[in-house]
Backbone bond lengths (Angstrom), bond angles and torsions (degrees), N, CA, C in turn:
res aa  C-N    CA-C-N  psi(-1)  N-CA   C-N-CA  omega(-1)  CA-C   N-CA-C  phi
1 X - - - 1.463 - - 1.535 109.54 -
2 X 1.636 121.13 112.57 1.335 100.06 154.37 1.313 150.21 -115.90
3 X 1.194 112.76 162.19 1.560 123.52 -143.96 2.396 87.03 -82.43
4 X 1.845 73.09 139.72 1.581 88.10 160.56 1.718 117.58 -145.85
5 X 1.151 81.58 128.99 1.936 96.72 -166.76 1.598 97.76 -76.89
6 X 1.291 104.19 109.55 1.631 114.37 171.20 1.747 105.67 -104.38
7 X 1.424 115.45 136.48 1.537 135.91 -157.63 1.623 90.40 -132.94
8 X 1.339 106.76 137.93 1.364 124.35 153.46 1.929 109.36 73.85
9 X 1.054 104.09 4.48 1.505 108.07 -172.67 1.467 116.82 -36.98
10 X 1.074 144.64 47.26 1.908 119.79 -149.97 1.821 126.57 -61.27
11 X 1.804 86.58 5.21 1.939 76.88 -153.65 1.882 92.81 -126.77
12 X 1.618 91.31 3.22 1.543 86.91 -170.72 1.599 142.92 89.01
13 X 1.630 104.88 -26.47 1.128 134.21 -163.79 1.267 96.85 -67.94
14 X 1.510 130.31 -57.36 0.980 145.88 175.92 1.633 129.09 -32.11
15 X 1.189 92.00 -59.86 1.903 124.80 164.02 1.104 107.00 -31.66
16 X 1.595 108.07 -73.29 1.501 144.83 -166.86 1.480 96.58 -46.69
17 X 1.248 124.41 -64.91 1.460 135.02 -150.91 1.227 95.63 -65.58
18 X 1.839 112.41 -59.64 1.269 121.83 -168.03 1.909 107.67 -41.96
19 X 1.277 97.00 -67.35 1.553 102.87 -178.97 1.769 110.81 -46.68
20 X 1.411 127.09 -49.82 1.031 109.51 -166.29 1.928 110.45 -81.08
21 X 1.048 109.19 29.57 1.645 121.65 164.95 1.641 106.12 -103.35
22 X 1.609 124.34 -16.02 0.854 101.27 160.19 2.028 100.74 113.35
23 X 1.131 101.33 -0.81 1.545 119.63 163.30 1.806 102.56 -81.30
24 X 1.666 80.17 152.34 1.952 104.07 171.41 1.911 88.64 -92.40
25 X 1.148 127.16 108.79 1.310 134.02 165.40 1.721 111.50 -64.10
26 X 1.059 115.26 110.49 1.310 112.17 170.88 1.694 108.45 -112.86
27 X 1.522 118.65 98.11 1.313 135.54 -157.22 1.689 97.28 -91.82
28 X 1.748 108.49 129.73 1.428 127.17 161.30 1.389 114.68 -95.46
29 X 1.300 136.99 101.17 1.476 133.33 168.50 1.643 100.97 -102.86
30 X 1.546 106.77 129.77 1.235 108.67 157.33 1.252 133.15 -110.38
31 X 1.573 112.01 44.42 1.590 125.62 -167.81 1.400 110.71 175.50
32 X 1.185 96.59 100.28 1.687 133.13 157.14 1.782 97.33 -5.13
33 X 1.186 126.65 -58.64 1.431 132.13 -173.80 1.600 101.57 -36.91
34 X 1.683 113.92 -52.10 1.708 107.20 -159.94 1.586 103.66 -104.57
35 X 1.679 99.64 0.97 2.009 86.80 -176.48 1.565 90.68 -161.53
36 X 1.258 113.57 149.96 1.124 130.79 -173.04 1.881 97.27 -88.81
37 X 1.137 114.18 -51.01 1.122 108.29 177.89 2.023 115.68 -87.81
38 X 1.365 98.34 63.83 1.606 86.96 -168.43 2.052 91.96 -116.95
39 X 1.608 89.16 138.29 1.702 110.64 -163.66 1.615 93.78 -102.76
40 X 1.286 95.07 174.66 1.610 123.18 -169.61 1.680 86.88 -93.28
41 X 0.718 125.69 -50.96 1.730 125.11 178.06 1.767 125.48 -119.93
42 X 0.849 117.81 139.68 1.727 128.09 176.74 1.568 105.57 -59.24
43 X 1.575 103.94 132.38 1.715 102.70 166.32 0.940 150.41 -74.35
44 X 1.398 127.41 128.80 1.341 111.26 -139.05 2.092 100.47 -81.04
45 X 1.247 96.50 103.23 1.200 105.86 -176.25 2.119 87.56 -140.68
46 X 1.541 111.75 133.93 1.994 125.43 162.58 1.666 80.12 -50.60
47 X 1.297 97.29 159.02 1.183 154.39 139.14 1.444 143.52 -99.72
48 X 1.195 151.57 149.48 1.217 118.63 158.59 1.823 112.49 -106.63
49 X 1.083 104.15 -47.81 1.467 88.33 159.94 1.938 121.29 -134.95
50 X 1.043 123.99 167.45 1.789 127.02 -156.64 1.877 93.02 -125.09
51 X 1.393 77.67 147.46 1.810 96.79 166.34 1.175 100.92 -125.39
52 X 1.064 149.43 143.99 1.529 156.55 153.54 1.351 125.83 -141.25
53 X 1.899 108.58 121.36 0.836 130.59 177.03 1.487 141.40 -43.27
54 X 1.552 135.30 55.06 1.612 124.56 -145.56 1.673 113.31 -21.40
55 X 1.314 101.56 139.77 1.341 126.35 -175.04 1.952 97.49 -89.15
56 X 1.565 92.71 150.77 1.913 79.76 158.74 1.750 119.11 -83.10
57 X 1.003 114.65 133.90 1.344 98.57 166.09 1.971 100.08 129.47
58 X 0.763 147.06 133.09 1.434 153.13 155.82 1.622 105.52 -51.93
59 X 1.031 137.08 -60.44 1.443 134.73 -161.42 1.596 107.61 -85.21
60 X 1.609 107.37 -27.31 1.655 115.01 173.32 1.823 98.97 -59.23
61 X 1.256 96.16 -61.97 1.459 109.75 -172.39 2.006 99.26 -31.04
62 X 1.360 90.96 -80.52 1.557 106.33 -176.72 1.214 98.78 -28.70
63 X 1.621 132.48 -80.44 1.679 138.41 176.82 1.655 84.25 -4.62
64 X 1.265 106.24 -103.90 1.626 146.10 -139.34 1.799 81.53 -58.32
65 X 1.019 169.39 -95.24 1.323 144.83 152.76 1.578 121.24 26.00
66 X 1.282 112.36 -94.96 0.997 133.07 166.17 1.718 107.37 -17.55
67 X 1.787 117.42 -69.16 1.317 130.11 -151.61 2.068 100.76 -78.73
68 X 1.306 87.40 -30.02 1.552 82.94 174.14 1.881 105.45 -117.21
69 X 0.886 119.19 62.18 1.539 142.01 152.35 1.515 94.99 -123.67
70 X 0.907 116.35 -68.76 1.546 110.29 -163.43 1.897 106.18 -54.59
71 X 1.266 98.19 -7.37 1.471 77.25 -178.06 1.967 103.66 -125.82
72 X 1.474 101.40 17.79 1.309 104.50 173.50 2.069 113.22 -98.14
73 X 1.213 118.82 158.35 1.375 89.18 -164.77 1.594 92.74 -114.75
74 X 1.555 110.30 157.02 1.687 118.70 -162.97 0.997 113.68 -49.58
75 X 1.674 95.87 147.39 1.507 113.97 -170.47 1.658 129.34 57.27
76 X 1.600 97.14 29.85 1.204 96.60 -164.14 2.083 100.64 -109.45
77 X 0.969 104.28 142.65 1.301 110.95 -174.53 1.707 120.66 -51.28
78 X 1.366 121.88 147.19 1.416 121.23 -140.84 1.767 89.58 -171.16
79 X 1.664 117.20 94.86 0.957 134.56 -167.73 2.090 86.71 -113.46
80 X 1.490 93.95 148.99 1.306 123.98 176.23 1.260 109.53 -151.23
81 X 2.064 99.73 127.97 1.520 104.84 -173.99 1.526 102.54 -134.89
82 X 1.229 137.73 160.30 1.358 153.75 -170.61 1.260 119.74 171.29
83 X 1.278 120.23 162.20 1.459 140.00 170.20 1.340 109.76 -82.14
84 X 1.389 128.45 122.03 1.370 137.33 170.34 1.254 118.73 -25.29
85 X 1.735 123.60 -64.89 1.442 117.55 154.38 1.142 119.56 -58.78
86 X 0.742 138.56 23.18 1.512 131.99 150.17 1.247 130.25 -111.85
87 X 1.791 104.87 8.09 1.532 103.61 169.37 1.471 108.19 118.38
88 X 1.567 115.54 -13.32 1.246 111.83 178.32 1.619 128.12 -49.42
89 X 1.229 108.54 -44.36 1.436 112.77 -173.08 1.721 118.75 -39.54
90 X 1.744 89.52 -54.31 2.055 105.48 168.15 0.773 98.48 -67.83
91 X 1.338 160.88 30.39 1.857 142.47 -175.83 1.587 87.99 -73.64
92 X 0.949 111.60 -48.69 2.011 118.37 -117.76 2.064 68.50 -78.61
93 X 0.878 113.56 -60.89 1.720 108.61 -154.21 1.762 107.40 -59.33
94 X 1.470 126.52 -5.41 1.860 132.11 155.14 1.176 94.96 -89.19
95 X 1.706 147.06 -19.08 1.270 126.96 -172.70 1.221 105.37 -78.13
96 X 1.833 102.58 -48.16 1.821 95.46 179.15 1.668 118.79 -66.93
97 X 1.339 115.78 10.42 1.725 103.46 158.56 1.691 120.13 -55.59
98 X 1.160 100.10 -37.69 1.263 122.63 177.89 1.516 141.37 -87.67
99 X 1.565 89.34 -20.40 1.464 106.61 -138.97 1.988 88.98 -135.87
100 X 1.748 114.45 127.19 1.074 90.41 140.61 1.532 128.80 -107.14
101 X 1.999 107.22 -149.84 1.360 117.34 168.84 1.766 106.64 53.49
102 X 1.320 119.46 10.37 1.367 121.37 171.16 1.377 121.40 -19.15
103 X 0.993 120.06 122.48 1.792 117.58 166.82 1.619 109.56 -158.08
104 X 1.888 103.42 153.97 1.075 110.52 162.14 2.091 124.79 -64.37
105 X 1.497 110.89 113.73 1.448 120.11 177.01 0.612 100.43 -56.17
106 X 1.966 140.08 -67.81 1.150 151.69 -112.71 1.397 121.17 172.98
107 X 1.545 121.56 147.21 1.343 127.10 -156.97 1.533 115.13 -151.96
108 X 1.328 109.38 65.34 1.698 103.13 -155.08 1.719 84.62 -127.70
109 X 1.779 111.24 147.06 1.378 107.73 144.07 1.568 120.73 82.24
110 X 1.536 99.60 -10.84 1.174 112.68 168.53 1.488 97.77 102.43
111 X 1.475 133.82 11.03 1.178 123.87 -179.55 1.400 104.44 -134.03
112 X 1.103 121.80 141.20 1.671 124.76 163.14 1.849 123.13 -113.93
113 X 1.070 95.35 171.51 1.376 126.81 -160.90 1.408 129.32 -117.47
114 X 1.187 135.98 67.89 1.008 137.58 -162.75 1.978 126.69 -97.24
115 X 1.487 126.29 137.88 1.354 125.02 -134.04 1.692 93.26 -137.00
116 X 1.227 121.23 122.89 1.599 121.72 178.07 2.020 95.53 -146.26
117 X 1.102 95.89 165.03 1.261 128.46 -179.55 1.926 106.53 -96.21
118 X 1.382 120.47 130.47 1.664 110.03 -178.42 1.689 119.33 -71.90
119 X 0.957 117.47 115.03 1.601 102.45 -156.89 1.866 95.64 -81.24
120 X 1.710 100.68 153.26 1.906 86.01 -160.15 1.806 81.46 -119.17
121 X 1.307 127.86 36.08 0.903 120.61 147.44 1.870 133.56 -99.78
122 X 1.501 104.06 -28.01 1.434 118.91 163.95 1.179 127.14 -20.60
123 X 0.963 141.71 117.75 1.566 136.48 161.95 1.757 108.89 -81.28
124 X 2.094 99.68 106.79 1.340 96.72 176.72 1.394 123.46 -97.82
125 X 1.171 110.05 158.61 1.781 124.63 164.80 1.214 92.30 -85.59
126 X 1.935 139.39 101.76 1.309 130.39 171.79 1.708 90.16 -146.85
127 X 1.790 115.63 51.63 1.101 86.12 143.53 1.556 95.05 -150.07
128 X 1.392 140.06 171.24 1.948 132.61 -133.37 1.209 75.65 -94.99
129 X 1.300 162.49 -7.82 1.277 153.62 170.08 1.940 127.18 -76.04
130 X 1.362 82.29 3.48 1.599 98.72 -167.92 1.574 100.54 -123.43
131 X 1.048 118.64 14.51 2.026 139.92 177.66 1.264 98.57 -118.31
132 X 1.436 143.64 -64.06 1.028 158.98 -130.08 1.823 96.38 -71.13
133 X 1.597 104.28 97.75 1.730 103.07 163.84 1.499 125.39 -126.69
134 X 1.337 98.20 134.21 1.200 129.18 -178.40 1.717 116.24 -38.00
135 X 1.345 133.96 116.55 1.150 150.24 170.37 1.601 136.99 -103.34
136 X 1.596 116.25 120.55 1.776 96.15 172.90 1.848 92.86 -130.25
137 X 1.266 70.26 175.59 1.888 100.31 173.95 1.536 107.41 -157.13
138 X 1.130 105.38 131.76 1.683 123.73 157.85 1.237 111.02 -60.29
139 X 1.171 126.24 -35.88 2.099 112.16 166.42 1.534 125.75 -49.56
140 X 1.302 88.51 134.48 1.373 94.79 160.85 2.083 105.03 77.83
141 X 1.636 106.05 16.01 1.010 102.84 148.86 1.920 94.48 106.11
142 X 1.323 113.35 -3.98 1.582 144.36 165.13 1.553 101.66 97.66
143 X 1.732 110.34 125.59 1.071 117.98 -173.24 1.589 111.63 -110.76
144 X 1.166 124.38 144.50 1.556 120.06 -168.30 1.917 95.54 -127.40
145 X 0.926 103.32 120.50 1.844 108.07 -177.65 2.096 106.49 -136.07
146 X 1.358 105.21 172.99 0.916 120.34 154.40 1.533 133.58 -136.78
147 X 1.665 99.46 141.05 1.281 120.29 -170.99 1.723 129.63 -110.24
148 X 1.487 118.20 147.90 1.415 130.20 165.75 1.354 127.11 -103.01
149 X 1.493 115.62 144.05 1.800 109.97 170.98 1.682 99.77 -59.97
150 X 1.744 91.32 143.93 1.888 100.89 175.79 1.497 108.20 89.04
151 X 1.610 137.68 -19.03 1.257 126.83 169.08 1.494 103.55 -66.79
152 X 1.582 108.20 163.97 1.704 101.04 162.15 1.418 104.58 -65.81
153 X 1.502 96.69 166.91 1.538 120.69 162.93 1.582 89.93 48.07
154 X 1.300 147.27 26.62 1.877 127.12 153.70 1.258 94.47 0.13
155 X 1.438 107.37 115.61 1.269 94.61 140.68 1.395 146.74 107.22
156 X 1.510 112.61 -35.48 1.495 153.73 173.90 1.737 115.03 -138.59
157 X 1.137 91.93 163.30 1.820 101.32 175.64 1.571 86.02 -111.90
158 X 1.648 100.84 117.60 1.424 112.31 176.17 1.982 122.03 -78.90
159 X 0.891 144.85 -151.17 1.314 124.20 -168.77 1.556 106.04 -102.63
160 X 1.032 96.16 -35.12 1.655 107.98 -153.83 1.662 101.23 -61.63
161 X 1.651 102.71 -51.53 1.607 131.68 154.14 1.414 94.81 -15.35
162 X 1.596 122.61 -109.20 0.878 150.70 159.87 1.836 112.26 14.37
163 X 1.318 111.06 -69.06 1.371 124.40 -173.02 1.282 102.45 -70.79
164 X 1.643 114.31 -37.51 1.954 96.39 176.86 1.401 100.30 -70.85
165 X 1.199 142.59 -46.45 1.672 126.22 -150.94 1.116 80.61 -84.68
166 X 1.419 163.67 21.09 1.617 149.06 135.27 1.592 102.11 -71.09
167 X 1.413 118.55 -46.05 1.581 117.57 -169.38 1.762 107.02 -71.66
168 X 1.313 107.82 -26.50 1.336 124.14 -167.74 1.572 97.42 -62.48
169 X 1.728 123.76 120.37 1.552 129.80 154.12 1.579 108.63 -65.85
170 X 1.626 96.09 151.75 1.338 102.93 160.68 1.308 136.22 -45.01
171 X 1.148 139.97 131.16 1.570 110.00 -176.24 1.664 108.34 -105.94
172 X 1.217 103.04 158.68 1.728 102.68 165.73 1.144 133.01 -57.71
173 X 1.538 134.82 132.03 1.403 134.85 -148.05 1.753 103.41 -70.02
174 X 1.386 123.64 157.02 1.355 150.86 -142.01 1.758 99.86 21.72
175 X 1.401 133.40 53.37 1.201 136.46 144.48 1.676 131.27 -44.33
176 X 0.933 150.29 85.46 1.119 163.35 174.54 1.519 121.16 -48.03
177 X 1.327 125.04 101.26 1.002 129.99 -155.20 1.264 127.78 -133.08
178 X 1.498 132.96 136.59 2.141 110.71 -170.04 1.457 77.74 -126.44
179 X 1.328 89.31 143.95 1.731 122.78 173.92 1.886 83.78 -87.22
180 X 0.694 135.54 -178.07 1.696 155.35 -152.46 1.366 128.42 173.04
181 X 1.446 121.76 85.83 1.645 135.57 -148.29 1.458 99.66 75.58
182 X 0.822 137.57 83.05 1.807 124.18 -170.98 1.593 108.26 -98.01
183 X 1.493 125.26 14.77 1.281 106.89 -179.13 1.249 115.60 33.32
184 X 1.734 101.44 -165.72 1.298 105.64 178.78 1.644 112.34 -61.56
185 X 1.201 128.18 20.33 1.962 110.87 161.01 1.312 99.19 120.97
186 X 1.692 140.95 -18.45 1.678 109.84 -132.00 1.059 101.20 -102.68
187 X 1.150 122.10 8.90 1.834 122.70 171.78 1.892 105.98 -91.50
188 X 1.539 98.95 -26.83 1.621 109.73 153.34 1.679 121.16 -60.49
189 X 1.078 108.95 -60.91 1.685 124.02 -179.06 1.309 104.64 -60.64
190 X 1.266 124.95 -35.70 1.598 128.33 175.16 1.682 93.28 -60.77
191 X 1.500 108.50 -77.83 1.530 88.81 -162.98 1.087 135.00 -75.00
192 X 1.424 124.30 13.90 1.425 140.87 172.08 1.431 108.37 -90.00
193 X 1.181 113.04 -28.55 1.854 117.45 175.78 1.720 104.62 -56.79
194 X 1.743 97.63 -52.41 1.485 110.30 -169.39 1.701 99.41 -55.77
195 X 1.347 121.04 -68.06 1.193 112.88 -170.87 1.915 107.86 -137.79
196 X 1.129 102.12 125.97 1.671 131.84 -170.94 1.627 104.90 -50.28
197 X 1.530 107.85 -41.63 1.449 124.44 167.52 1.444 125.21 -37.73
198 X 1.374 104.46 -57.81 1.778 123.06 -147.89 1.884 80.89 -52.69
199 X 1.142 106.13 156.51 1.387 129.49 -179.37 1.834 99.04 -104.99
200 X 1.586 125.13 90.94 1.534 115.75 -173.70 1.648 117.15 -78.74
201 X 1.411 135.82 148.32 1.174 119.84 -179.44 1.642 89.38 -143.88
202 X 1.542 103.74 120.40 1.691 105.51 -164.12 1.833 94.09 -101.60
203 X 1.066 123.85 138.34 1.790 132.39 166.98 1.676 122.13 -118.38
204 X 1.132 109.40 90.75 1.836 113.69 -178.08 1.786 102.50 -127.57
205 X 1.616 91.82 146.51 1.432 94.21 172.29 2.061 118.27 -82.98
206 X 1.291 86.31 -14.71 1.511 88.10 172.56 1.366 111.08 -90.48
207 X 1.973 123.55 130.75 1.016 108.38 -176.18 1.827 108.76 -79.05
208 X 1.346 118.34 -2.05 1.281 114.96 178.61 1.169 115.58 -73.50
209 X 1.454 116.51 -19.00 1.507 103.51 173.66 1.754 120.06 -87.23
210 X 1.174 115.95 -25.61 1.475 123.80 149.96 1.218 106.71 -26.50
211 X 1.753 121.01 -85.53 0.783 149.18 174.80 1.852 107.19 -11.22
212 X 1.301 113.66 -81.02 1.328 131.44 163.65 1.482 104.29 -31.93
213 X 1.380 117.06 -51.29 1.710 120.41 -145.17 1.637 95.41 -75.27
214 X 1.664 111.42 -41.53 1.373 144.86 168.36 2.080 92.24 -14.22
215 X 1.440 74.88 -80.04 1.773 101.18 -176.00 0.872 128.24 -57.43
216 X 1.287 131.11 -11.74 1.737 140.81 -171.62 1.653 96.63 -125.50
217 X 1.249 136.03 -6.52 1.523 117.60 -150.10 1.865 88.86 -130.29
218 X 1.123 137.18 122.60 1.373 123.49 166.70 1.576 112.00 -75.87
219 X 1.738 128.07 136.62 1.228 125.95 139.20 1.708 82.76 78.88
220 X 1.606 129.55 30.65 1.751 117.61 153.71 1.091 107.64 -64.19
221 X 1.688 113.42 160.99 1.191 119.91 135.09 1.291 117.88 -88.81
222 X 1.183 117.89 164.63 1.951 125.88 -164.83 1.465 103.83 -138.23
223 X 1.478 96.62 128.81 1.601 114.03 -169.86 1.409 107.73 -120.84
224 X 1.039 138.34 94.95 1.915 135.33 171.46 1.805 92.47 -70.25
225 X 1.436 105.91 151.88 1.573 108.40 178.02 1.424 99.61 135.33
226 X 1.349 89.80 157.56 1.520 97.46 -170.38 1.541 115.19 -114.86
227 X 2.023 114.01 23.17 1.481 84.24 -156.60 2.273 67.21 173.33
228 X 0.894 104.43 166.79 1.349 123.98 -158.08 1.465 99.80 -79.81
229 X 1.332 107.61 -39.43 1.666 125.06 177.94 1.894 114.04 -63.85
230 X 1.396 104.87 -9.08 1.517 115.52 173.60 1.630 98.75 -80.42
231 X 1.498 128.39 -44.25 1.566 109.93 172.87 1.190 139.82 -50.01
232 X 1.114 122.91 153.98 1.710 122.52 -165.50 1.707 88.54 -70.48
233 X 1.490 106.87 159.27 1.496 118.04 -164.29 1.921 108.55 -82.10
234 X 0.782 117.63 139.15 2.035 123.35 -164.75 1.095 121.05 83.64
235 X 1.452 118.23 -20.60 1.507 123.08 179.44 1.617 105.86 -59.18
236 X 1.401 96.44 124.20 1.619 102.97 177.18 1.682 105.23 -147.39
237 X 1.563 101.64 -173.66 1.242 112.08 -134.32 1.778 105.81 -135.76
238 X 1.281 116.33 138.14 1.479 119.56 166.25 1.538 104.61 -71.41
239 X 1.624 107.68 -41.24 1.452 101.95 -156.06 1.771 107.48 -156.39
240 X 1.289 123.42 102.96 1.375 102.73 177.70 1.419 112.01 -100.24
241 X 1.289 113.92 142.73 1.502 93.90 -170.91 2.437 82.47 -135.01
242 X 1.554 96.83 165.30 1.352 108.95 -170.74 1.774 127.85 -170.66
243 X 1.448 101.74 118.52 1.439 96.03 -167.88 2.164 91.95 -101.49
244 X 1.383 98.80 84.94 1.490 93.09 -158.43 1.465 108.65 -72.81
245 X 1.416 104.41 178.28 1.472 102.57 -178.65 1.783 110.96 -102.25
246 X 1.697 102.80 151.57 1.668 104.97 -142.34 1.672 76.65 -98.72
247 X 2.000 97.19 -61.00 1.888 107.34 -153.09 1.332 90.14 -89.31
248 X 1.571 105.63 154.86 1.142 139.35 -178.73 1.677 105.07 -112.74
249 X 0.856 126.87 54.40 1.819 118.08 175.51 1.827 72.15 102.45
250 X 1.566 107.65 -148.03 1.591 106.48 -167.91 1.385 116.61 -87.31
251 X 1.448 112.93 18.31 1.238 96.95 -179.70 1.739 95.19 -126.86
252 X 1.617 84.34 -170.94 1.815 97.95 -156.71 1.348 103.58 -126.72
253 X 1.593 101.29 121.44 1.852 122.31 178.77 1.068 111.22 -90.49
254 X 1.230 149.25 163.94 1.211 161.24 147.59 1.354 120.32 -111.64
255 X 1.481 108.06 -9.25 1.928 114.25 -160.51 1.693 87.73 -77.19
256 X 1.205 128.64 -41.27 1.735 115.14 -157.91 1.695 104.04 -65.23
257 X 1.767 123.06 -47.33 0.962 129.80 175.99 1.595 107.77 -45.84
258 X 1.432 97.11 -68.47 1.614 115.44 -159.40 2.272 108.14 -46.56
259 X 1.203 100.03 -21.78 1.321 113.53 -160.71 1.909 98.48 -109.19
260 X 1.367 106.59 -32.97 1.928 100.10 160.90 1.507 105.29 -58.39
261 X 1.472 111.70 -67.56 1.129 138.93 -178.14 1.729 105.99 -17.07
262 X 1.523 110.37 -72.20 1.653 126.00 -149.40 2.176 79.04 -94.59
263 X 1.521 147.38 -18.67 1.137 128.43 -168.98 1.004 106.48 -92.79
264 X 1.325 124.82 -39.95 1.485 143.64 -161.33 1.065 140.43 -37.88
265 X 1.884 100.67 -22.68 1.602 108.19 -171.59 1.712 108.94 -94.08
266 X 1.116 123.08 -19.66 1.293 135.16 169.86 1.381 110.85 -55.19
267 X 1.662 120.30 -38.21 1.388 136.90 -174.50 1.541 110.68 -78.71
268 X 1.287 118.51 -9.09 1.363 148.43 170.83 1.025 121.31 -74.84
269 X 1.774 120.91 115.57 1.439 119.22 -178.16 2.058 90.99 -89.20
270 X 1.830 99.98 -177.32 1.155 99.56 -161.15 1.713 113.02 -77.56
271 X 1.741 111.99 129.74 1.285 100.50 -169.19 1.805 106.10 103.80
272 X 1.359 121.18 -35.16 1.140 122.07 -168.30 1.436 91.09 -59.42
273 X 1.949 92.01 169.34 1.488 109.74 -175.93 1.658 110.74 -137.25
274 X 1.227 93.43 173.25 1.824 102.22 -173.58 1.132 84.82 -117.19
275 X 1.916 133.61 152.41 1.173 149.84 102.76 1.074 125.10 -86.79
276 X 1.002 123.87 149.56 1.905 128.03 -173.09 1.949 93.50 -158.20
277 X 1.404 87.28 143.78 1.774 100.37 169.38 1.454 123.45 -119.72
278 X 1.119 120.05 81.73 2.177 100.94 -163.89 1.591 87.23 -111.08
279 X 1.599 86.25 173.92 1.418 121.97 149.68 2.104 114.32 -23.36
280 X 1.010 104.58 136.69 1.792 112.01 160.88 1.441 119.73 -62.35
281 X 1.619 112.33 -20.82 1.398 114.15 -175.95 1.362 96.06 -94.73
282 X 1.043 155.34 -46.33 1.772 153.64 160.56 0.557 120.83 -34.20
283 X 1.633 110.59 108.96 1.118 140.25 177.06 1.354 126.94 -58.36
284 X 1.219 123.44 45.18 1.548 147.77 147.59 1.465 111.82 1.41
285 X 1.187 97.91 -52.63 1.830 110.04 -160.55 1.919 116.68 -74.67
286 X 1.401 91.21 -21.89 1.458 106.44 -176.74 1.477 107.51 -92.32
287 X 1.009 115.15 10.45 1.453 118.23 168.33 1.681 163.43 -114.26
288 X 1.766 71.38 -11.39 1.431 110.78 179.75 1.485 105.68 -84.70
289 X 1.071 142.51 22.78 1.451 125.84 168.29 1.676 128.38 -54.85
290 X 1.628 110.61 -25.62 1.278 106.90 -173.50 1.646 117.04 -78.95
291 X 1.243 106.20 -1.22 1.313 108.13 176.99 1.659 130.66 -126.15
292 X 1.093 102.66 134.56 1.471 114.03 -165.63 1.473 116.02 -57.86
293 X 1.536 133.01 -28.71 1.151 151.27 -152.85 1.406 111.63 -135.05
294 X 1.259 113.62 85.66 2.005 90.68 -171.12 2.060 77.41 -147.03
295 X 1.434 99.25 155.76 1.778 121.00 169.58 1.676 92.91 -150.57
296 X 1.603 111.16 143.75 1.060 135.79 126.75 1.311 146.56 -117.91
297 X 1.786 95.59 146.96 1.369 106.44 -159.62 1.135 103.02 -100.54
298 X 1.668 126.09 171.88 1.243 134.84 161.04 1.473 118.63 -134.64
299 X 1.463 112.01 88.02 1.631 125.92 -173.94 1.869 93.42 -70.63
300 X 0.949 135.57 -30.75 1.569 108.71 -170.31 1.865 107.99 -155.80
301 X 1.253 129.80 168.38 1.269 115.68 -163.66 1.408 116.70 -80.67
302 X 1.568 121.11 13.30 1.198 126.67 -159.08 1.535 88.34 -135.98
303 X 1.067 156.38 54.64 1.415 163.71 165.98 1.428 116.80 139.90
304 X 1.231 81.47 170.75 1.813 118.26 -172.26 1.435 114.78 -134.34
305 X 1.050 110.75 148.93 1.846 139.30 178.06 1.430 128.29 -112.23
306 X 1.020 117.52 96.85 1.550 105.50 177.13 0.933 122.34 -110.10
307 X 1.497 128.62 131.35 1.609 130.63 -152.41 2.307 77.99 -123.97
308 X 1.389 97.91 122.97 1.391 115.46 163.11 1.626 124.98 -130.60
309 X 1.087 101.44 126.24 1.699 112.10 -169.13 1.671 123.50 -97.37
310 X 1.221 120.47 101.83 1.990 107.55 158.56 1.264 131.86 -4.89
311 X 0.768 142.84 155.96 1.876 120.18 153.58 1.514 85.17 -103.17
């Protein structure tokens, strides 16, 4: 039987098909959303040939390339699929890093399909230690972290970031606190710089950003899940604070915010508080009902802050 390493599947369909041709499916999820058991990296188990799902991002893509070539064995078939807006058209020219005899499979629907051979001369980057780049910022007194292709903000402390850990008070020493989408950590690493105490508890559906947060954050706790209802049950909070994630591939959610937002206060010890950072178009305001004490601010024309309080 041979094995084909399927990446990025979200709907299953993929899986399904693969297996009923008569392949051992050896499935990569990198998000809690489509698999309970989904890792920061693929196991290192051959293949003989891979399907993979386009990633967002050009350098994610490359990663996720890269990580399952190295574990597909030569000359072995190496399918790439995406939606045109989403980048498909350039696929094929990061596949042939890897990949020869490149060509378009297929062209239906507005999405294509692209088909290469693993070239076994390449020299790969296929192990998570060969992604891993180095990051600083002057905030917060200068912060030094590490980063992956496909986290938010790769790379930099983006603004929005930035303006909450300015809005963010000190908190009282051994304060207990969940980062919320935590990327790679640095809204963690920020408040652990401030005080050595705070007790951090990081929550992302990607285990790669754990992973990252792992590495940059001393003595976290680590939460896979997509949603507040992934924490163990009583666990609560001095302070959750979250620069969450809006787009999903190119389009734009509101359910992850809208659902921290309206759960949150229950997750709240007494007095505890919410921070949140979105978009100017997010609808922020329609959500705050569970709490007695809430203001938003608007530090710049491209977001908003909402500071919400316990009684």
């Amino acid at each position: 039987c041979i094995r084909d390493r399927v990446v990025g599947d979200a709907t299953g369909d993929v899986e399904a098909a693969v297996g009923e041709r008569g392949f051992e499916v050896l499935a990569w999820h990198r998000s809690a959303l489509t698999s309970a058991s989904a890792t920061a990296w693929p196991p290192d188990r051959q293949a003989g040939s891979a399907v993979v799902r386009l990633p967002k991002g050009r350098e994610a893509l490359r990663m996720a390339l890269h990580a399952v070539a190295a574990r597909t064995t030569d000359e072995g078939s190496m399918l790439l699929y995406g939606a045109n807006d989403e980048g498909a058209r350039s696929a094929g020219k990061t596949l042939g890093e890897v990949a020869s005899d490149v060509r378009t499979l297929d062209t239906r629907r507005h999405c294509r399909v692209w088909h290469g051979r693993k070239r076994g001369e390449v020299e790969l980057q296929g192990a998570l230690d060969d992604w891993a780049t180095p990051a600083h910022a002057q905030d917060e007194g200068g912060l030094d972290w590490v980063s992956f292709p496909g986290l938010f903000a790769h790379g930099h402390l983006d603004a929005a970031s930035a303006s909450l850990l300015r809005a963010v008070p000190a908190l009282p020493p051994g304060a207990r606190v969940l980062d919320f989408g935590c990327g790679a950590g640095v809204l963690s690493l920020a408040l652990r710089a401030r005080d050595a105490s705070t007790e951090i508890h990081a929550l992302d559906v990607d285990p790669l950003a754990l992973e990252a947060t792992r590495r940059n954050v001393r003595d976290v706790n680590l939460h896979l899940g997509d949603g507040l209802r992934s924490l163990p049950a009583g666990l609560t909070f001095d302070m959750i604070l979250s620069n969450p994630p809006i787009h999903t591939g190119i389009e734009q959610h509101s359910r992850i915010v809208r659902d921290l937002c309206m759960e949150a206060a229950p997750r709240l010890r007494s007095h505890g508080s919410l921070w949140v950072v979105a978009g100017r178009g997010v609808p922020l305001h329609q959500w705050i009902s569970p709490y007695e004490r809430h203001d938003l601010a608007r530090p710049s024309r491209s977001f908003q802050i909402l500071h919400a309080q316990r009684a």
